[in-house]
C-alpha positions as CSV (number, residue, x, y, z in Angstrom):
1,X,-42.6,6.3,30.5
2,X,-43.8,4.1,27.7
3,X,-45.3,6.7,25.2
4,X,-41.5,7.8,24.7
5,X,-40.4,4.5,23.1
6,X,-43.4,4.9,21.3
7,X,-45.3,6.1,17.6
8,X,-47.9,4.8,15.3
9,X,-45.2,3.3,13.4
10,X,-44.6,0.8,15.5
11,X,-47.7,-0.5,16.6
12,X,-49.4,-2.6,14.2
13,X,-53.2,-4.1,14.1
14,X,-53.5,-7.6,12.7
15,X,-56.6,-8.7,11.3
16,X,-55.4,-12.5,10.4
17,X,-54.5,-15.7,11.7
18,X,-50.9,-16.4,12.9
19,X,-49.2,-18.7,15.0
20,X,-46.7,-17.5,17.8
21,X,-43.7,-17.9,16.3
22,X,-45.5,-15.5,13.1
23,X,-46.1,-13.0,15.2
24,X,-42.5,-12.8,16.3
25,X,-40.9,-12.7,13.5
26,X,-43.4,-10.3,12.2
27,X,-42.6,-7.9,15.2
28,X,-38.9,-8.3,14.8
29,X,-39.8,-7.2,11.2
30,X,-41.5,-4.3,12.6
31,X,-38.8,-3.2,14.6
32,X,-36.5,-3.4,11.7
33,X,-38.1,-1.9,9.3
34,X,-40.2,0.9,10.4
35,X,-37.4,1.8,13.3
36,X,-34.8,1.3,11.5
37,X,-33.2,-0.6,8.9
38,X,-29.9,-0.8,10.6
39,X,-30.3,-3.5,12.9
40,X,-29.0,-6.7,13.1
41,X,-32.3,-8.3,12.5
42,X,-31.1,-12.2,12.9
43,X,-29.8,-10.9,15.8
44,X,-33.0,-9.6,17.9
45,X,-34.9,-12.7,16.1
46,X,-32.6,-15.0,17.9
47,X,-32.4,-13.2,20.9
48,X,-36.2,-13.2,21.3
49,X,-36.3,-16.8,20.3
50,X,-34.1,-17.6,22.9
51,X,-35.7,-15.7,25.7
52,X,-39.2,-17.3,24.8
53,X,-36.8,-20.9,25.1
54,X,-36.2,-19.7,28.8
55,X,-39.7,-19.5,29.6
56,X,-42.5,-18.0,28.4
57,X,-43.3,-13.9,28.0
58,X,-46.8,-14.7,28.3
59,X,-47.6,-13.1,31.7
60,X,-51.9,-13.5,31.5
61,X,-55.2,-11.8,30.6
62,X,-54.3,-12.0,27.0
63,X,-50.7,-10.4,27.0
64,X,-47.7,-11.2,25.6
65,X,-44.0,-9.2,26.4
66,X,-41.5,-10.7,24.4
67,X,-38.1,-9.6,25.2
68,X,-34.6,-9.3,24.6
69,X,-31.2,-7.6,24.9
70,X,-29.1,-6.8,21.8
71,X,-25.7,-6.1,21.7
72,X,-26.0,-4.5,17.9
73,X,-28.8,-1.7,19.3
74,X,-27.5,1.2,21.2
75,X,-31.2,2.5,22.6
76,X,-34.5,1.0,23.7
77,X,-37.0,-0.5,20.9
78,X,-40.8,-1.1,21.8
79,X,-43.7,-2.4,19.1
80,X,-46.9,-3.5,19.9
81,X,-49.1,-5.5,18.0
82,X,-52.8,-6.1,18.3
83,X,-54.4,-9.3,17.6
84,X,-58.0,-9.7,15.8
85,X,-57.7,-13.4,16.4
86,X,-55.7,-13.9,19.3
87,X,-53.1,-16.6,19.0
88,X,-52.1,-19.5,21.7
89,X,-49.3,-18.7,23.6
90,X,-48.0,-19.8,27.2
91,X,-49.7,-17.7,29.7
92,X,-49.6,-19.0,33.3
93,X,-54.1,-18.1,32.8
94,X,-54.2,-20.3,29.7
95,X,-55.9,-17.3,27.4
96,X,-54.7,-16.9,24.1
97,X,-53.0,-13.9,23.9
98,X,-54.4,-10.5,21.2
99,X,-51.7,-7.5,22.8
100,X,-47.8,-8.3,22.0
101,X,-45.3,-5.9,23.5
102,X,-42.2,-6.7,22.1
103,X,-39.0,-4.7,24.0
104,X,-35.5,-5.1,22.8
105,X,-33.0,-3.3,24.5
106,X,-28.9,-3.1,24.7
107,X,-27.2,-4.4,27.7
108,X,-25.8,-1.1,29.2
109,X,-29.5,0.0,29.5
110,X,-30.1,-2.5,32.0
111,X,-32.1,-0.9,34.9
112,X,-34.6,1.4,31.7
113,X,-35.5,-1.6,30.7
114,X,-36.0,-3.8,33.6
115,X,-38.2,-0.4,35.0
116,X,-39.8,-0.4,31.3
117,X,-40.9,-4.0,31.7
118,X,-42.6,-3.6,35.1
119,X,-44.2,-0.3,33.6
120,X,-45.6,-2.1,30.9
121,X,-47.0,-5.6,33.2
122,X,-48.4,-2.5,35.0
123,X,-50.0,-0.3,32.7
124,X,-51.7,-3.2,31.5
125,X,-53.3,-4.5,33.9
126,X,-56.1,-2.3,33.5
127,X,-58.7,-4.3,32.2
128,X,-60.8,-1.3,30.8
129,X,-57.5,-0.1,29.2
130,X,-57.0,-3.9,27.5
131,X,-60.5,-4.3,26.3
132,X,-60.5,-0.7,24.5
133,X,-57.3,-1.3,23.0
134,X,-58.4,-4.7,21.6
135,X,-61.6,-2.5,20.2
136,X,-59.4,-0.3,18.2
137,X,-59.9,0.1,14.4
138,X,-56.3,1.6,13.4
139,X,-53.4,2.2,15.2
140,X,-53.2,5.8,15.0
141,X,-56.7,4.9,17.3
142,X,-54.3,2.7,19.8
143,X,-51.7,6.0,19.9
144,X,-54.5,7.7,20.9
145,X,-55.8,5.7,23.2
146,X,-52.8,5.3,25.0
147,X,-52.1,8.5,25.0
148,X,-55.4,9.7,26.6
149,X,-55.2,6.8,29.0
150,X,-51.6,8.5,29.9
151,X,-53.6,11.7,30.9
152,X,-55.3,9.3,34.1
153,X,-52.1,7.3,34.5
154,X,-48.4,8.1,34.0
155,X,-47.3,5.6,31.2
């Protein structure tokens, strides 16, 4: 399920510093320009904002799903972004967080993304999978590693 909202275009592998409120903007950037340019950025920005208000998306072990629905996108967006240095974030562990998942969806998709969410707290549980992908050197390498983890585990 998650290698079809997925390509190496939008996963990106950060080397630097940033703080939380960086890397979400950076994603939303992400998802805006390498998706598509067509979105209502401001829109998803403050969406995600406002979710991450609610309560945190940190759910632990170093992951981060920030998400929110859109009324300007018609289909499901995913990016994922890898941390070198991972940044602090609210997780209910205390870690700093080094894998972002950011999801955006519209509201009429309600159920794909609610099962896309609890595929994703899932799939990454797997703390061999989490330690590789934190290893990877490109993110054609973190495609590819999810990919052949896909072969073991239907993602």
């Amino acid at each position: 399920m998650l290698l079809s909202y997925l390509n190496n275009k939008m996963i990106s592998l950060e080397k630097n510093s940033y703080t939380k409120d960086e890397i979400l903007e950076k994603m939303v950037n992400i998802i805006n320009e390498k998706y598509t340019g067509k979105k209502d950025i401001n829109e998803i920005y403050k969406k995600i904002i406002a979710r991450e208000n609610v309560g945190t998306t940190g759910i632990g072990k170093g992951i981060a799903v920030p998400h929110a629905r859109c009324e300007s996108i018609n289909e499901i967006i995913m990016a994922i972004m890898i941390l070198k240095n991972p940044v602090e974030y609210s997780t209910p562990d205390g870690e700093n967080v080094n894998i972002i998942i950011m999801l955006v969806a519209p509201k009429e998709k309600n159920n794909e993304y609610l099962n896309l969410l609890a595929s994703i707290s899932d799939i990454f549980r797997n703390e061999e999978l989490r330690k590789n992908i934190i290893n990877c050197n490109s993110e054609d390498e973190i495609l590819e590693l999810l990919i052949r983890y896909s072969s073991k585990e239907i993602i």
